[in-house]
Backbone of each chain as ProteinMPNN parsed JSONL, in Angstrom:
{"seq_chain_A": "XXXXXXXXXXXXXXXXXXXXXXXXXXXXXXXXXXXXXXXXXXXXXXXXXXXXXXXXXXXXXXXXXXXXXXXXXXXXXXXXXXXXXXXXXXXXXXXXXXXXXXXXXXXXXXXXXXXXXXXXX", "coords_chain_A": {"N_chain_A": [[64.226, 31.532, 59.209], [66.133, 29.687, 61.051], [68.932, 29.315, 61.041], [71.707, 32.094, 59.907], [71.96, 31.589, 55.835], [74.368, 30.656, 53.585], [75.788, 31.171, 50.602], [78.0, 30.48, 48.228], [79.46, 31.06, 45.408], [81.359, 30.356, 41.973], [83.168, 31.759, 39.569], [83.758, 30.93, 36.515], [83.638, 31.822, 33.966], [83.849, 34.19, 31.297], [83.354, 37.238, 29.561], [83.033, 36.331, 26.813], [81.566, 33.876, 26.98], [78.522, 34.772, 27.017], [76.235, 33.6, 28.627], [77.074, 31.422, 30.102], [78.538, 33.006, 32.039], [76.429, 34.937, 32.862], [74.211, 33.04, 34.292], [75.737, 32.856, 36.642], [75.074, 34.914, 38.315], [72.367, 35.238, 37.794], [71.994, 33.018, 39.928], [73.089, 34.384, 41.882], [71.699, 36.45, 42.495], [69.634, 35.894, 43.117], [69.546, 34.384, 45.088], [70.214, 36.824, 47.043], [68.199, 37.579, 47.356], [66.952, 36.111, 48.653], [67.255, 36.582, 51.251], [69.521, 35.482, 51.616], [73.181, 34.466, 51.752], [75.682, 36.091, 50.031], [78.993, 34.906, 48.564], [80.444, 35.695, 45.929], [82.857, 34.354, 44.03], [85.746, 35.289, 41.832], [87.141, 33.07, 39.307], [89.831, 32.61, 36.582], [88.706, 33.164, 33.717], [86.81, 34.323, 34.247], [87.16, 36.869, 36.271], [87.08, 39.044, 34.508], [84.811, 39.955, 34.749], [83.899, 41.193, 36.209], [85.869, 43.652, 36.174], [86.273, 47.048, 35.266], [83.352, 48.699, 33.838], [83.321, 46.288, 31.969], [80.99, 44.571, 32.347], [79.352, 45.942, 31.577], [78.577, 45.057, 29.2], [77.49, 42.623, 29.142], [75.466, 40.492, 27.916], [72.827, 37.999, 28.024], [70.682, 36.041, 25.45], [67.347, 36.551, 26.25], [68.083, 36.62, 29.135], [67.829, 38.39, 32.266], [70.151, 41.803, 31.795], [73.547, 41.666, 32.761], [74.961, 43.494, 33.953], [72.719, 45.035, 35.616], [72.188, 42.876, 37.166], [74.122, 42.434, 38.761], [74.935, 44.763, 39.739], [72.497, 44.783, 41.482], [73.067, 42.488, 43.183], [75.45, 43.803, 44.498], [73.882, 45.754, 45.673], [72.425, 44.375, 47.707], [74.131, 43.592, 49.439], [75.808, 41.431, 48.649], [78.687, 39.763, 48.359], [82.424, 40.488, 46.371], [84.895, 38.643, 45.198], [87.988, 38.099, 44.007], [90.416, 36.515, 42.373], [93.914, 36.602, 43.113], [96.177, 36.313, 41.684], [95.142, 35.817, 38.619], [94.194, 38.447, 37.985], [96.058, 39.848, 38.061], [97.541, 38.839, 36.235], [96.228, 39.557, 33.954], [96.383, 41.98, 34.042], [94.85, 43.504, 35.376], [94.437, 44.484, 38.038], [93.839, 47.384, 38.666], [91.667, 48.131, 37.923], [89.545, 47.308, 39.131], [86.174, 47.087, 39.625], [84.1, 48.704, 42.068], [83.983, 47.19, 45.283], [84.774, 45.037, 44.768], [86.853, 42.647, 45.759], [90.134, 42.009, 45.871], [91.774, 38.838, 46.481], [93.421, 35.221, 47.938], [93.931, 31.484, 47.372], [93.357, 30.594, 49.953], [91.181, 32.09, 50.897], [88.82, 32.091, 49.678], [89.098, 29.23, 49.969], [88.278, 29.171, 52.917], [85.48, 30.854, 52.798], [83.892, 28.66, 51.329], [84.197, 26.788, 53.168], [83.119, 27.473, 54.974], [80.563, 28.107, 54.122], [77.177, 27.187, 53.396], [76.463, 26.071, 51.246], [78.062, 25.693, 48.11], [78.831, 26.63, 44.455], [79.971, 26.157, 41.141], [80.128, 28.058, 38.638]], "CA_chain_A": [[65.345, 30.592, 59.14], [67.245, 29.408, 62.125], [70.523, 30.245, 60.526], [72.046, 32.354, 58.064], [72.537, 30.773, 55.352], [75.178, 31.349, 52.687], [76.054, 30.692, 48.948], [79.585, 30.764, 47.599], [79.31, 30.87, 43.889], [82.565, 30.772, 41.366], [82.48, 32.284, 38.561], [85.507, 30.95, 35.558], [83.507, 31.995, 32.534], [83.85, 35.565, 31.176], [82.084, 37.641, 28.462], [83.341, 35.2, 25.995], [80.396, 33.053, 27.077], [77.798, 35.465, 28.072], [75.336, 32.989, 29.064], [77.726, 30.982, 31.289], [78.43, 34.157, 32.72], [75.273, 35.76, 33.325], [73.451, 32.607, 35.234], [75.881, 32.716, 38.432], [74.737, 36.355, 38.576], [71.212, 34.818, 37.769], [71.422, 32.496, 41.017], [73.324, 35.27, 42.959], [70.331, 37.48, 42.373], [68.096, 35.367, 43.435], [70.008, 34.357, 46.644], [70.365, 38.117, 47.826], [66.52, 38.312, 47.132], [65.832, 35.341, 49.334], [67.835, 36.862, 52.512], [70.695, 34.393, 51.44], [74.108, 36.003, 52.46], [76.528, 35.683, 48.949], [80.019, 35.152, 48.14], [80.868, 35.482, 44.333], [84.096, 34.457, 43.506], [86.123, 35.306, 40.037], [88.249, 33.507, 38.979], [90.001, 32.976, 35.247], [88.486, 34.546, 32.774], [85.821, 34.862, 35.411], [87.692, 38.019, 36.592], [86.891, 39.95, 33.795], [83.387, 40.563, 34.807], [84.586, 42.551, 37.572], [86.355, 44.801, 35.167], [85.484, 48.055, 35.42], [83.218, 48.591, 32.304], [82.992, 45.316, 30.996], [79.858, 43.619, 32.949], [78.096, 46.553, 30.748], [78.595, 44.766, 27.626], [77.603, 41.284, 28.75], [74.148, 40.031, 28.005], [72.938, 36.668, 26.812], [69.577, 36.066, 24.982], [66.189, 35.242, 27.541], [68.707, 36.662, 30.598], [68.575, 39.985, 32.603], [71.328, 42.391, 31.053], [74.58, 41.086, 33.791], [75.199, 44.718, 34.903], [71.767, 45.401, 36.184], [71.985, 42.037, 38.074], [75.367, 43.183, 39.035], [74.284, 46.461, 40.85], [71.407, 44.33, 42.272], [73.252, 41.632, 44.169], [76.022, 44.455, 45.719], [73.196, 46.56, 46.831], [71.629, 43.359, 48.152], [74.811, 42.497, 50.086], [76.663, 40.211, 48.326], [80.33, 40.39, 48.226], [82.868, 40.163, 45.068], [85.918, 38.245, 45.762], [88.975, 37.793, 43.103], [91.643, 35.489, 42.385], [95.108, 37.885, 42.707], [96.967, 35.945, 40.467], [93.935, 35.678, 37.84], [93.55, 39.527, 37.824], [97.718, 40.428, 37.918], [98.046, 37.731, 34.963], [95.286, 40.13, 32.851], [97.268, 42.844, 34.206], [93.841, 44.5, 35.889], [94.341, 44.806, 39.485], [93.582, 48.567, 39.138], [90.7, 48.224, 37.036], [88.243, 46.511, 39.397], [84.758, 47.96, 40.0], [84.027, 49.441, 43.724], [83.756, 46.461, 46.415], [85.632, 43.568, 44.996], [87.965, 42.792, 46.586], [91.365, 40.682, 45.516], [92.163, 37.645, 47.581], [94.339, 34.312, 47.163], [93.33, 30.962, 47.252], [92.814, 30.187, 51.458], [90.143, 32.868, 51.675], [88.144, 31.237, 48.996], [88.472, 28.274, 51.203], [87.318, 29.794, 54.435], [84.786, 31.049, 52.65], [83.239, 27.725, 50.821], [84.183, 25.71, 54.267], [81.849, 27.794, 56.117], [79.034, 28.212, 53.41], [75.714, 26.319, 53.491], [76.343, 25.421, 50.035], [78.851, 26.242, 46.909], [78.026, 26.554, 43.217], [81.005, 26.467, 40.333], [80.432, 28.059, 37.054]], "C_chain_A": [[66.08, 30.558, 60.475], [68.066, 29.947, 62.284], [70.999, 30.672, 59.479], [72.244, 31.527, 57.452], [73.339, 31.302, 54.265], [75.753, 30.698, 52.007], [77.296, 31.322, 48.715], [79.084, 30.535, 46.13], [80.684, 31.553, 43.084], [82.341, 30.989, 40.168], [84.084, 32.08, 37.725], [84.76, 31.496, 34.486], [83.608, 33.385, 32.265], [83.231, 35.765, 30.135], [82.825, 37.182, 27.614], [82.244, 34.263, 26.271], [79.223, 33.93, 28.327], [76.101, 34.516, 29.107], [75.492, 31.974, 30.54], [78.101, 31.789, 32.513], [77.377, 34.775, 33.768], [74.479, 34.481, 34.311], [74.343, 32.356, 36.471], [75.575, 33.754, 39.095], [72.738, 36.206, 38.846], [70.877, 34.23, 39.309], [71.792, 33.234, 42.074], [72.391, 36.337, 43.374], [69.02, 36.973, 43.535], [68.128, 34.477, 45.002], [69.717, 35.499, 47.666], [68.991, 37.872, 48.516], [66.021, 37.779, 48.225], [66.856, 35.585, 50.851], [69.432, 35.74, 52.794], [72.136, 34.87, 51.237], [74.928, 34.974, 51.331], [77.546, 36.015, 48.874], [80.207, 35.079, 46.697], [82.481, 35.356, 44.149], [85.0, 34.064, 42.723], [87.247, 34.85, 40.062], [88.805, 33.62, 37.297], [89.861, 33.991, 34.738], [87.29, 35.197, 33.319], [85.86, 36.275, 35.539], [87.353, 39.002, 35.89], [85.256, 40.636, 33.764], [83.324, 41.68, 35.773], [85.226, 43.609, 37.461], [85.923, 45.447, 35.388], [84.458, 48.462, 33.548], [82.887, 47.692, 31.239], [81.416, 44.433, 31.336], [78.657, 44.643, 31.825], [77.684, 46.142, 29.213], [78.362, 43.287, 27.275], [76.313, 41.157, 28.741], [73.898, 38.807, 27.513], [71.495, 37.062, 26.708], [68.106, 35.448, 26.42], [66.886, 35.571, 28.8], [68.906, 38.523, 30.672], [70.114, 40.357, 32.382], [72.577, 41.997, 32.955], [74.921, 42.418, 34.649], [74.083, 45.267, 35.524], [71.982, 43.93, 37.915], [72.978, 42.14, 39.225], [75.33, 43.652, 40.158], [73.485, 45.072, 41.66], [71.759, 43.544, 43.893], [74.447, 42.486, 45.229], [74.916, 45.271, 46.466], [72.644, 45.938, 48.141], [72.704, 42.907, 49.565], [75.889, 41.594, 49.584], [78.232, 40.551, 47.77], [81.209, 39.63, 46.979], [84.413, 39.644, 45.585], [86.603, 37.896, 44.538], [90.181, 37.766, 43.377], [92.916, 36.76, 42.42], [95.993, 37.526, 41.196], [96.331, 36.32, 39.053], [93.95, 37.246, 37.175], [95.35, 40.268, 37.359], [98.022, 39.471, 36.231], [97.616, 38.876, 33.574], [95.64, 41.629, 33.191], [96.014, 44.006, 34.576], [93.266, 44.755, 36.941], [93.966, 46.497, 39.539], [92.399, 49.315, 38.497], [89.506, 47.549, 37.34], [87.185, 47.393, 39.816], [84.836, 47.605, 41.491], [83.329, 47.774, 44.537], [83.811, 45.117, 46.333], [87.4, 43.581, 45.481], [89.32, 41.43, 46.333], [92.007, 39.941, 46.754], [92.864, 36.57, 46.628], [93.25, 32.746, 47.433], [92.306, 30.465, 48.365], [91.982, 30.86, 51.829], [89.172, 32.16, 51.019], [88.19, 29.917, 50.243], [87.733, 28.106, 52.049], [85.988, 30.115, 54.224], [83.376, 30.019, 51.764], [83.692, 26.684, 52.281], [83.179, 26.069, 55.23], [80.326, 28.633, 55.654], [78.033, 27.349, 53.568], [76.189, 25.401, 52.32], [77.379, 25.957, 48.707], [78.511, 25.772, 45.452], [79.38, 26.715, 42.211], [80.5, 27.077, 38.995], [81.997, 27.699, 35.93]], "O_chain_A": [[66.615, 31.596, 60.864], [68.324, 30.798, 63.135], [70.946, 30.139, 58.37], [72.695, 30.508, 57.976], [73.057, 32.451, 53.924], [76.307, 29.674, 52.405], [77.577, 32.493, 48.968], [78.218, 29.685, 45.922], [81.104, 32.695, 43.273], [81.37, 30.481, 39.608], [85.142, 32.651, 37.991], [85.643, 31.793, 33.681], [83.389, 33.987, 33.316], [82.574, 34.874, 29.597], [83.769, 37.971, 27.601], [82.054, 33.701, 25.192], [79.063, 33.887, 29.547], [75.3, 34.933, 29.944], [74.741, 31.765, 31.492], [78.023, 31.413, 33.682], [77.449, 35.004, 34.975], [74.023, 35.016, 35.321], [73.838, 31.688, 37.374], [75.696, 33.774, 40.319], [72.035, 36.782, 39.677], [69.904, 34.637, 39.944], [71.212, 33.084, 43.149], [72.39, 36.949, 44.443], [68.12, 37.399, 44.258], [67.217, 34.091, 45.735], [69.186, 35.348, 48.766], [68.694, 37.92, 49.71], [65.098, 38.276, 48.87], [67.123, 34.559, 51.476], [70.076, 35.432, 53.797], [72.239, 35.799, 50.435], [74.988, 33.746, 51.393], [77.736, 37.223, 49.007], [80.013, 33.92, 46.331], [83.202, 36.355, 44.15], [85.298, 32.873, 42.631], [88.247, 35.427, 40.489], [88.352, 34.56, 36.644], [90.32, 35.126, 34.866], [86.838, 36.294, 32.992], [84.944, 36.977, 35.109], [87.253, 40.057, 36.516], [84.745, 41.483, 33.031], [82.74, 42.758, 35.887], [85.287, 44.474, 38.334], [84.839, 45.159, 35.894], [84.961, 48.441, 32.424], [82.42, 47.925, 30.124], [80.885, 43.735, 30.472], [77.556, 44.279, 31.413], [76.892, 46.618, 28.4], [78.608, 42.681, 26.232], [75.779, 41.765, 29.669], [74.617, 38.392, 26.604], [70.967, 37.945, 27.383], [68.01, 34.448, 27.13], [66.466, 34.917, 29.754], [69.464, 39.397, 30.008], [71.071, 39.625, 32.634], [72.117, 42.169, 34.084], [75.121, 42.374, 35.863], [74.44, 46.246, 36.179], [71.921, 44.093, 39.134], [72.693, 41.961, 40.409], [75.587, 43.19, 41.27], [74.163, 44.439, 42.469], [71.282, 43.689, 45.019], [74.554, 42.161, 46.411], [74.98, 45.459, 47.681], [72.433, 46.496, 49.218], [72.344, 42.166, 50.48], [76.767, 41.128, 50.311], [78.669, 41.391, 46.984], [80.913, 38.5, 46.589], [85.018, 40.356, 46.387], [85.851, 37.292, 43.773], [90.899, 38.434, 44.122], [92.761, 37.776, 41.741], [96.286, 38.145, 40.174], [96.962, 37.1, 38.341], [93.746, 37.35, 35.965], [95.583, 41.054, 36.441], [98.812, 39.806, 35.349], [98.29, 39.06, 32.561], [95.085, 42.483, 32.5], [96.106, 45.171, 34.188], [92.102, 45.121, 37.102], [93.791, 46.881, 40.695], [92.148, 50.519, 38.472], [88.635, 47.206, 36.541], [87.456, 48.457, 40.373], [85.383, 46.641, 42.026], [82.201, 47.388, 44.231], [83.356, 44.246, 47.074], [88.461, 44.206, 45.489], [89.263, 40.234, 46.622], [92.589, 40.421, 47.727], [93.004, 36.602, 45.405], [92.042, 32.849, 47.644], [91.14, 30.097, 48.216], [91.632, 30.684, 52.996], [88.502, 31.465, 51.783], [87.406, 29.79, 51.184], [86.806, 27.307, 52.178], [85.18, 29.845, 55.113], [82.231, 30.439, 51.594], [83.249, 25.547, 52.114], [82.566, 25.36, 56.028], [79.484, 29.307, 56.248], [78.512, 26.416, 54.212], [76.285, 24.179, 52.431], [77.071, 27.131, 48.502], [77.982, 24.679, 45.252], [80.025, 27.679, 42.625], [80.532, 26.219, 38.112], [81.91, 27.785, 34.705]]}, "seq_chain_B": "XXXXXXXXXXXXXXXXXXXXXXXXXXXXXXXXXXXXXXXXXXXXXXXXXXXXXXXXXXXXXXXXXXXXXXXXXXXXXXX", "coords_chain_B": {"N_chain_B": [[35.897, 37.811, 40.664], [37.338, 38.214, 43.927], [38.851, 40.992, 45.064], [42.179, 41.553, 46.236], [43.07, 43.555, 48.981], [46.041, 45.821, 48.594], [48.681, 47.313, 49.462], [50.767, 48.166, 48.803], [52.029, 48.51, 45.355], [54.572, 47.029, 43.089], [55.656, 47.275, 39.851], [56.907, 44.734, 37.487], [56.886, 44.156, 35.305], [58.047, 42.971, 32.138], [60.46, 42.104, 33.232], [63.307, 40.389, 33.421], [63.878, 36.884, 34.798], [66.205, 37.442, 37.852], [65.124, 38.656, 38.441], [62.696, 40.22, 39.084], [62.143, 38.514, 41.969], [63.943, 39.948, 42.941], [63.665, 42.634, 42.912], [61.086, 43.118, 44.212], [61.918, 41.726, 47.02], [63.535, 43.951, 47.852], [61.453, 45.747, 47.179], [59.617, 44.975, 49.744], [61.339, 45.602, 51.925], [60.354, 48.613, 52.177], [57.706, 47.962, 53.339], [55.749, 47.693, 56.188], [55.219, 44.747, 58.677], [52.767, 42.811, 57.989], [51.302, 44.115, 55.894], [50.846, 44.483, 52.49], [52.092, 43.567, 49.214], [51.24, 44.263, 45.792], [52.321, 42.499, 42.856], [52.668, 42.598, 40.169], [53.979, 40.865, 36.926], [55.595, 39.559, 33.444], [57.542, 37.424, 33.633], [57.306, 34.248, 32.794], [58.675, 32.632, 34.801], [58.234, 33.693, 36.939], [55.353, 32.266, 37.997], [56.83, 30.097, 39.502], [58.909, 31.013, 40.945], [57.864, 33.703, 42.863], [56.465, 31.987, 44.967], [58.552, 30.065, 45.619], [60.353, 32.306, 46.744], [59.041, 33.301, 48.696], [58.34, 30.935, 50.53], [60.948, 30.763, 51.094], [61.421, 33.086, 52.549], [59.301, 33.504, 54.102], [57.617, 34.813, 54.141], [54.315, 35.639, 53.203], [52.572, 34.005, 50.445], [49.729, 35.305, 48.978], [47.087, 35.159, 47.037], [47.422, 34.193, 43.432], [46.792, 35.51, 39.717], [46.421, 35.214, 36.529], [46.054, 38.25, 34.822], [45.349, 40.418, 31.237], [47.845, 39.286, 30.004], [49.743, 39.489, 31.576], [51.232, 38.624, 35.06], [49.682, 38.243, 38.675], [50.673, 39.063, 41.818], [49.594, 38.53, 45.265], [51.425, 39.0, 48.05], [51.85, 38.93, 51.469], [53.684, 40.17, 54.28], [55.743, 38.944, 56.08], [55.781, 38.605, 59.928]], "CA_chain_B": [[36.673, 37.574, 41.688], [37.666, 38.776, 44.98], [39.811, 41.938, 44.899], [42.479, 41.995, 47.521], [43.746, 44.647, 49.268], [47.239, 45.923, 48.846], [49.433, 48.405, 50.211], [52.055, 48.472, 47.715], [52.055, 48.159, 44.218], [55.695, 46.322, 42.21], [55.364, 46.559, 38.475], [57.973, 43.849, 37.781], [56.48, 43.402, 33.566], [59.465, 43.143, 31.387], [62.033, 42.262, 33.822], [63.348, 38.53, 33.755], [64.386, 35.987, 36.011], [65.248, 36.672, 38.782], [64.565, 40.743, 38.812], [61.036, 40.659, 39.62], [62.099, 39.103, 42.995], [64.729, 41.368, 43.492], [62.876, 43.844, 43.185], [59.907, 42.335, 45.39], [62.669, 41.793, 47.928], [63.215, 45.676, 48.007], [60.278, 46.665, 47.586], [59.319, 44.606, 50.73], [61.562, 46.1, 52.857], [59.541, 49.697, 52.519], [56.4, 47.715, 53.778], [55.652, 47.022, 57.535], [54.496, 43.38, 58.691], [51.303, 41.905, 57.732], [51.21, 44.644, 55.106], [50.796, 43.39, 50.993], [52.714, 43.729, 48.038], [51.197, 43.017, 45.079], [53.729, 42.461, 42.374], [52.937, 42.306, 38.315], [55.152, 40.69, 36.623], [55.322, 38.893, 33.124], [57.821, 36.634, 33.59], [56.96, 33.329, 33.778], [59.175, 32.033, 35.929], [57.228, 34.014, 38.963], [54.987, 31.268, 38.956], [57.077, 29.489, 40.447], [59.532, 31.795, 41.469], [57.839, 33.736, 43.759], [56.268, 30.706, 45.861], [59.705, 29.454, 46.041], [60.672, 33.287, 47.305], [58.07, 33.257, 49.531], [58.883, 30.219, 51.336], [62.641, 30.777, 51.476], [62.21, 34.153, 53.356], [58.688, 33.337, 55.635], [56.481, 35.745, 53.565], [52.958, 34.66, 52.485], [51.621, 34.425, 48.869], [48.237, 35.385, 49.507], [46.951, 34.55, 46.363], [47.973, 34.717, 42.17], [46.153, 34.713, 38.962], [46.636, 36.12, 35.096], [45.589, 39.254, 33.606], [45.843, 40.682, 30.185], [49.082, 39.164, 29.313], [50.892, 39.268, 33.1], [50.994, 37.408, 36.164], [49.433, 39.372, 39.359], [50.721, 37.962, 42.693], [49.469, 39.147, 46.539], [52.334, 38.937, 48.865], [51.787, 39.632, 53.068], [54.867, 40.316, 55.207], [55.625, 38.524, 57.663], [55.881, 39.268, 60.862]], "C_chain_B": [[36.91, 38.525, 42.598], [38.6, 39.73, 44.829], [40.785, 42.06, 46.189], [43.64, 42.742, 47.719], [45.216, 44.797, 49.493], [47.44, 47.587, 49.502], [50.554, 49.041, 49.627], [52.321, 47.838, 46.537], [53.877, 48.219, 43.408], [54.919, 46.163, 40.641], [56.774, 46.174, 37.734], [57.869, 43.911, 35.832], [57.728, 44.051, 33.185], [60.816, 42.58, 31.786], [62.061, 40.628, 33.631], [64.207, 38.025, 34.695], [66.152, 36.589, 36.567], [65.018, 38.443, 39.426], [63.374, 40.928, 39.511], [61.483, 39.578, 41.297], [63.015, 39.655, 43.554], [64.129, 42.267, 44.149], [61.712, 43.406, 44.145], [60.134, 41.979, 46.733], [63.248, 43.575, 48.71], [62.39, 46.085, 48.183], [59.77, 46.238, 49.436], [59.783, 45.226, 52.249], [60.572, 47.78, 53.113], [58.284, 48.826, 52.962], [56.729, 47.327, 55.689], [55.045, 45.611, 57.463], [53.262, 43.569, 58.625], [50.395, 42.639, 56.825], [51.111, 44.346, 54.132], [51.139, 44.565, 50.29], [51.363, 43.215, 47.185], [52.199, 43.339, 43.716], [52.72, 42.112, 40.27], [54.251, 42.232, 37.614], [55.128, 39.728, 34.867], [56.633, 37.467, 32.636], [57.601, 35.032, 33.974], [57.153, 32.417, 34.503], [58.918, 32.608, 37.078], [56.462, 33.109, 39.161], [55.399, 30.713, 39.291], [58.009, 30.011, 41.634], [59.1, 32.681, 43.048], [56.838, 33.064, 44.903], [57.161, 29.918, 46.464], [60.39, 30.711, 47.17], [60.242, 33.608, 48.444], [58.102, 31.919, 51.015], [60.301, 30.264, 52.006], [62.81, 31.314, 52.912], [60.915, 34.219, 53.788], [57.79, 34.172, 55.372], [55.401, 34.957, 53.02], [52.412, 34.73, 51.176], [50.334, 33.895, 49.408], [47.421, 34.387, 47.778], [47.538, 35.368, 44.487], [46.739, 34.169, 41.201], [46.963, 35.737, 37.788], [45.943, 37.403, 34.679], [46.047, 38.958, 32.146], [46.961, 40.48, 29.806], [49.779, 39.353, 30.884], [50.195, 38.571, 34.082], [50.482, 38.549, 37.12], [49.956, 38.842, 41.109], [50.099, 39.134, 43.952], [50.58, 38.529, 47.402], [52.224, 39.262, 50.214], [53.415, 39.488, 53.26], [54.911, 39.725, 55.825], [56.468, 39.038, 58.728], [56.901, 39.347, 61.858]], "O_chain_B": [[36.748, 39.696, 42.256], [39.552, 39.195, 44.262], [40.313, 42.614, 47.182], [44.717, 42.756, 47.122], [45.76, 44.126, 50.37], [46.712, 48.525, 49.828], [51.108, 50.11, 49.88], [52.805, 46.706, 46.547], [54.382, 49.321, 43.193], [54.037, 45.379, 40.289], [57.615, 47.02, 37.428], [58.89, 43.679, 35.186], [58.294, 45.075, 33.569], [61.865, 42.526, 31.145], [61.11, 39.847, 33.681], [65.103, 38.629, 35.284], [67.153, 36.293, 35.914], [64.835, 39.019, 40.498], [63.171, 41.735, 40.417], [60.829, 40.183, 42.146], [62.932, 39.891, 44.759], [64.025, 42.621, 45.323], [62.119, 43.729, 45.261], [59.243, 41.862, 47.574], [63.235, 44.01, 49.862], [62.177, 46.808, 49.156], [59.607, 47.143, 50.255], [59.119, 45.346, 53.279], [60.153, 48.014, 54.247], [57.433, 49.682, 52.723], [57.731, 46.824, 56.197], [54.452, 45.234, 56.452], [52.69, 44.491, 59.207], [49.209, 42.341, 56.685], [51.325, 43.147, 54.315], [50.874, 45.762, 50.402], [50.622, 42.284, 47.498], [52.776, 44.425, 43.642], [52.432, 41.085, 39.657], [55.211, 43.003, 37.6], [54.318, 38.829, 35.091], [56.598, 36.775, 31.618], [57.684, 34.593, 35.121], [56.366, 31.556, 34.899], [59.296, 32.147, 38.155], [56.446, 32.717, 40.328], [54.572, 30.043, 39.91], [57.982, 29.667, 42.816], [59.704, 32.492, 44.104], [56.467, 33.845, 45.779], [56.954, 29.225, 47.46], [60.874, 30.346, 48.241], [60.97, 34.188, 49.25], [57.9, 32.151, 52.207], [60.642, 29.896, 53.13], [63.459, 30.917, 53.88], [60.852, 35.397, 54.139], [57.01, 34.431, 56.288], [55.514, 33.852, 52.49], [51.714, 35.71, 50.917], [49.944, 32.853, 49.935], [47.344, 33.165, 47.648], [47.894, 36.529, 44.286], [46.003, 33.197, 41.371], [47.768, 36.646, 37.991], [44.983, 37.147, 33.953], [46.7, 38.002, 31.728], [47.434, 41.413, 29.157], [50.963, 39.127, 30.634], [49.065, 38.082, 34.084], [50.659, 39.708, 36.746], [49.183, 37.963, 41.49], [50.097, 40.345, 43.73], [50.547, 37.299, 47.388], [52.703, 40.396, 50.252], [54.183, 38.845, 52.544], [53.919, 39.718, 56.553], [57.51, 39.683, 58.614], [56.796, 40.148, 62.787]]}, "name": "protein", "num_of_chains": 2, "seq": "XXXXXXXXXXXXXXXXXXXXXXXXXXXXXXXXXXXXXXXXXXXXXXXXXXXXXXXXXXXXXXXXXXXXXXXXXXXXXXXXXXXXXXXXXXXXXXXXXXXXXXXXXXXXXXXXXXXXXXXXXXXXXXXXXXXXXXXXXXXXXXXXXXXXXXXXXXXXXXXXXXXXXXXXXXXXXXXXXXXXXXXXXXXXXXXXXXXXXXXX"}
């Protein structure tokens, strides 16, 4: 490839819809895999996947379990970005799993203005 | 058929989309260039999957066929 390239992907659904859930993890997977440099970022009820604890309890039917894919795409690289408000609202700013990181809305920006491409769940 | 030579064996069976190339992406890095994977897998979104994987990131699918119930792919490095 010429130039990096790089995927923003947002993530509003939470394990309340594990299927909506689990495929931005599905295409973040499959970004890492292909040398494709990833932003994930939670927001809503999004946020709650980032929980510490909870990504272990999301699966949908026909889709790798969400906490394997999880692990996969930080080992891979790919960085976890969440809403502040989003996460202070659900009162679980101190309850996020290791290497997300809480941001507001202008980093999200920066970071879908200078992606290849962005994806909304 | 032709048997061809690998260097590193991925058994991917069981895992689903898009694990097997995760993992095929890992595994790859332990290989040197122009070295082969080959990858079992029975999901069957590798056939298309990794041809699409393979193009993305400049690696060669040597060639694929079926066994007993899984897919078998050859993968080179590139260089």
């Amino acid at each position: 490839m010429a130039d990096q390239e790089k995927l923003v992907i947002m993530v509003t659904h939470g394990p309340d819809d594990p299927e909506l859930a689990t495929i931005p993890f599905v295409m973040a997977g499959a970004a890492v895999a292909s040398d494709v440099d990833v932003v994930m970022g939670f927001q809503g009820d999004g946020c709650r996947l980032v929980q510490r604890g909870v990504a272990e309890t999301v699966s949908a039917p026909e889709f790798a379990p969400l906490a394997g894919l999880l692990d996969s795409i930080r080992e891979l690289g790919g960085q976890f970005l969440v809403c502040s408000p989003c996460v202070k609202s659900r009162g679980i700013e101190d309850e996020l799993i290791d290497g997300a990181e809480v941001c507001a809305a202008a980093r999200f920006v920066a970071e879908i203005t200078s992606a290849t491409n962005s994806l909304v769940y | 058929m032709a048997t061809t030579h690998e260097d590193l064996v991925l058994d991917a069976r069981g895992l689903l989309c898009p694990m097997p190339i995760v993992k095929t992406a890992k595994a790859m890095k332990e290989l040197e260039p122009g070295q082969v994977l080959k990858v079992m897998a029975t999901d069957r979104g590798s056939i298309t999957d990794v041809p699409a994987w393979c193009e993305t990131t400049g690696n060669e699918l040597l060639d694929w066929h079926e066994e007993d119930g899984f897919l078998v792919f050859h993968v080179r490095k590139h260089d």
